[in-house]
C-alpha positions in Angstrom: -16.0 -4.7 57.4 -13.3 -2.5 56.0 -12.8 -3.4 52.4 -9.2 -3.5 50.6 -8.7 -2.3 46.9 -6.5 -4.4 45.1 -5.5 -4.9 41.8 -4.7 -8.0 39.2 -1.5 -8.4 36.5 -0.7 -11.5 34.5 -0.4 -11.6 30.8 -2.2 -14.8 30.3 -6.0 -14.4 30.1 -6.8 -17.5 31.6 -5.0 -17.0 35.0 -6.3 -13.3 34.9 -9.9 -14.6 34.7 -9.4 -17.2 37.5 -7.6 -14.9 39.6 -10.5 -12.0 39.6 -12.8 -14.8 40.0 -11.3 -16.4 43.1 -10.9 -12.7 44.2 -14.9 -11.5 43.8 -14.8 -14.3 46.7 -14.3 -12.2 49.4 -16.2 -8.9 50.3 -13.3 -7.9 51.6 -11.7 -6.9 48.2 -12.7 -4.6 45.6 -10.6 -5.2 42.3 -10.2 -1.9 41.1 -7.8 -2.9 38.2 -7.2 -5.9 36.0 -4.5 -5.2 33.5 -1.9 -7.7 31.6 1.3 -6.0 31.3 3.5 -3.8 33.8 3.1 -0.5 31.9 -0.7 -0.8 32.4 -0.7 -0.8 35.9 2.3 1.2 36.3 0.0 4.0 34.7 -2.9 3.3 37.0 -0.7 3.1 40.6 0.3 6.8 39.0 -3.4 8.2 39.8 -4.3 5.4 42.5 -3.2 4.7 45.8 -4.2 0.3 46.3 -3.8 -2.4 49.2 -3.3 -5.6 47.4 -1.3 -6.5 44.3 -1.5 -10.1 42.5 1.5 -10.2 40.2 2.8 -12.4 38.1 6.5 -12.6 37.3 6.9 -13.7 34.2 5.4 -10.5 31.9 6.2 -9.4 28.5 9.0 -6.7 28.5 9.2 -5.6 32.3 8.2 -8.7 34.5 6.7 -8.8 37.9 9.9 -8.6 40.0 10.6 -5.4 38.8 7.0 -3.8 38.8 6.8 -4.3 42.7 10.2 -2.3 43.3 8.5 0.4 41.6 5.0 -0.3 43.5 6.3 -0.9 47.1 3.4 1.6 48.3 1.4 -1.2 47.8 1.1 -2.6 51.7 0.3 -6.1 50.5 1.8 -8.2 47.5 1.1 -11.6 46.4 3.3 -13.1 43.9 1.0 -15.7 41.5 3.3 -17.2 39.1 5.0 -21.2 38.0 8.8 -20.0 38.7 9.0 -21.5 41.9 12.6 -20.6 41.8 12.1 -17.0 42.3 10.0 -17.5 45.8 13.5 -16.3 48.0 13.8 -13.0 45.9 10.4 -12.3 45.7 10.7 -12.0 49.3 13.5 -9.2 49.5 11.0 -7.0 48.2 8.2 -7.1 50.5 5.7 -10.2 49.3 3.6 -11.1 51.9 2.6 -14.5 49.9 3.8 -16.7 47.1 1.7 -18.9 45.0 2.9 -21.4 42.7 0.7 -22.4 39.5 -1.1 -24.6 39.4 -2.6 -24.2 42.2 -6.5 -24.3 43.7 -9.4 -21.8 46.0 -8.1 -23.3 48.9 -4.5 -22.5 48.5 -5.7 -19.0 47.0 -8.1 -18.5 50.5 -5.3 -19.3 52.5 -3.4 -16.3 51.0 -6.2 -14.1 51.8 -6.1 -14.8 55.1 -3.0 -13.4 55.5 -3.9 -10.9 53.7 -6.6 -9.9 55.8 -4.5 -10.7 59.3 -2.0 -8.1 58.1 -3.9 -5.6 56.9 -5.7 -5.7 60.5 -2.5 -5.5 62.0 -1.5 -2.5 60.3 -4.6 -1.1 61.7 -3.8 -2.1 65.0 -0.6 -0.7 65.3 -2.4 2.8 65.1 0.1 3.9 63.2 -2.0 7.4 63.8 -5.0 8.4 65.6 -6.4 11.8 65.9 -7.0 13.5 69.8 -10.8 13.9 70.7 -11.7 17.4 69.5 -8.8 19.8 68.6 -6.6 20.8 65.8 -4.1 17.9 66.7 -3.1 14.6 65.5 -0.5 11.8 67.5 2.0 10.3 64.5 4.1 7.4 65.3 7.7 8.3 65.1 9.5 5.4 65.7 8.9 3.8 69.3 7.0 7.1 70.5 3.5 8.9 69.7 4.3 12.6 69.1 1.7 15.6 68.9 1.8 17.7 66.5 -0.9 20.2 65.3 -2.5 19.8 62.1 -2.3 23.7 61.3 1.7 23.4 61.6 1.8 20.8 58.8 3.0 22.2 55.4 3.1 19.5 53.3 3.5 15.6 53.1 6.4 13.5 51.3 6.4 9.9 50.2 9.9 8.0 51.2 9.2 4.5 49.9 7.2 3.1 53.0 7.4 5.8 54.9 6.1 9.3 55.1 7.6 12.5 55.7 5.8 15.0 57.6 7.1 18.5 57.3 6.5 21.6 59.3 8.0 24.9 59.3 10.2 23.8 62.5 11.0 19.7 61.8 10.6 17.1 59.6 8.9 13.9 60.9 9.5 10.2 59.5 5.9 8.4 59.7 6.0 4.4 59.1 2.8 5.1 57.2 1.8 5.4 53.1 1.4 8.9 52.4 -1.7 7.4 50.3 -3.3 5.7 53.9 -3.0 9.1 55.7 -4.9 10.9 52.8 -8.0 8.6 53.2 -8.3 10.0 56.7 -10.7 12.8 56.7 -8.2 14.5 59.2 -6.1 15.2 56.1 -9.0 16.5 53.7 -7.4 19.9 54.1 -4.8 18.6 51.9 -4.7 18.2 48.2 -2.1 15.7 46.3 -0.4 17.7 43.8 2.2 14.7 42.9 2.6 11.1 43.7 5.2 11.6 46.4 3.4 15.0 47.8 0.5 16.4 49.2 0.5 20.3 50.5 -2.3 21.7 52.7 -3.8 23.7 50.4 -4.1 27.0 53.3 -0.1 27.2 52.7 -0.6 27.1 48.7 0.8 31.0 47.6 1.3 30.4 44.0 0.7 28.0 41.4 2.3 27.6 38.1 3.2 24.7 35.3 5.2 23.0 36.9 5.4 23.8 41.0 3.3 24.6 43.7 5.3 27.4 46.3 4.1 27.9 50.1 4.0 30.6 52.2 7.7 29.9 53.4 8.9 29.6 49.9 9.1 26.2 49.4 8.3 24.9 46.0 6.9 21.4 45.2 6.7 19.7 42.0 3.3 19.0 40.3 3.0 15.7 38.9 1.5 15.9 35.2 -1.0 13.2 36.6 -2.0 15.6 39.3 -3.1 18.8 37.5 -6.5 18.2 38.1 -6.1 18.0 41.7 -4.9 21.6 41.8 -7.4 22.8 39.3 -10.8 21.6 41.5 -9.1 24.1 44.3 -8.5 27.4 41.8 
């Protein structure tokens, strides 16, 4: 059984704890972070790429709301909070589930399944899959499955939910988290140098503070989280 990462924000300690026990339920998740303010796990999504957010809304200084517009990566968000008021514009942002406190393990279950029945849904849709042998991989691009050899791939971008895939002759928009098509060990050629870009390393020329430049002269930014990335390939 695949198992999902998730993480856990609410600034009251009591919900927190009954949250991540609710959550150590299901084999299917692995909390990877438990944290009680925005900032916190702001910081962490910086270095981490997760499936599952539980959020709370109402947060000291920057609330919920606004920590999943800057956290849409995140496939699947669950909104765990007593504003029942909110429930419509938690929705324009891409929440999967909305639970109101207080509320039981059977309503929190039933949010996991959905969880879970999305999440294999995603997988489904194949959003990639590699050829059998080769140096070639199929992308979804839009309706269509389009070939495109690995060696030809200079680097990856982030674009909220999507990813860009960038050759020397076309750019390619992927419905796909640039952090999902990392896992894949059909990627392990390429290094994550910021958190909207990934460059296979082969095309790396130079390397300084700041940027990373290919082979064709294009120069990427290095994200100060990042530097370590580079520094395990000098």
């Amino acid at each position: 059984m695949k198992v999902f990462s998730c993480i856990i924000v609410d600034d009251d300690e009591m919900d927190r704890l009954m949250v991540v026990a609710y959550t150590k339920r299901f084999t299917a998740l692995d909390i990877v972070g438990v944290f009680d303010s925005a900032e916190k796990a702001l910081f962490f999504l910086e270095k981490n790429t997760v499936d599952v957010a539980f959020l709370d809304i109402e947060l000291e200084n920057e609330n919920g709301i606004e920590l999943r517009k800057k956290a849409l990566t995140i496939p699947c968000c669950i909104f765990i909070t007593s504003h029942s008021e909110l429930a419509a514009e938690t929705f324009m942002i891409d929440t999967l589930d909305f639970i109101v406190k207080p509320y039981n393990f059977i309503r929190f279950e039933q949010a996991i399944s959905r969880v879970l029945e999305y999440m294999e849904l995603r997988h489904k849709a194949a959003l990639f899959e590699t050829s059998i042998g080769g140096d070639v991989v199929y992308l979804k691009v839009g309706n269509e499955q389009i070939k495109i050899k690995m060696h030809d791939i200079l680097y990856l971008e982030a674009l909220k939910n999507h990813t860009i895939v960038v050759t020397d002759k076309k750019r390619y928009c992927v419905f796909s988290f640039i952090g999902e098509l990392l896992q894949d060990t059909f990627f392990e050629s390429f290094v994550r140098i910021h958190r909207s870009f990934a460059v296979q390393k082969k095309f790396i020329e130079k390397i300084n503070a700041t940027e990373v430049q290919l082979h064709n002269n294009t120069k990427i930014p290095i994200g100060r989280s990042y530097k370590d990335n580079l520094n395990l390939i000098l």
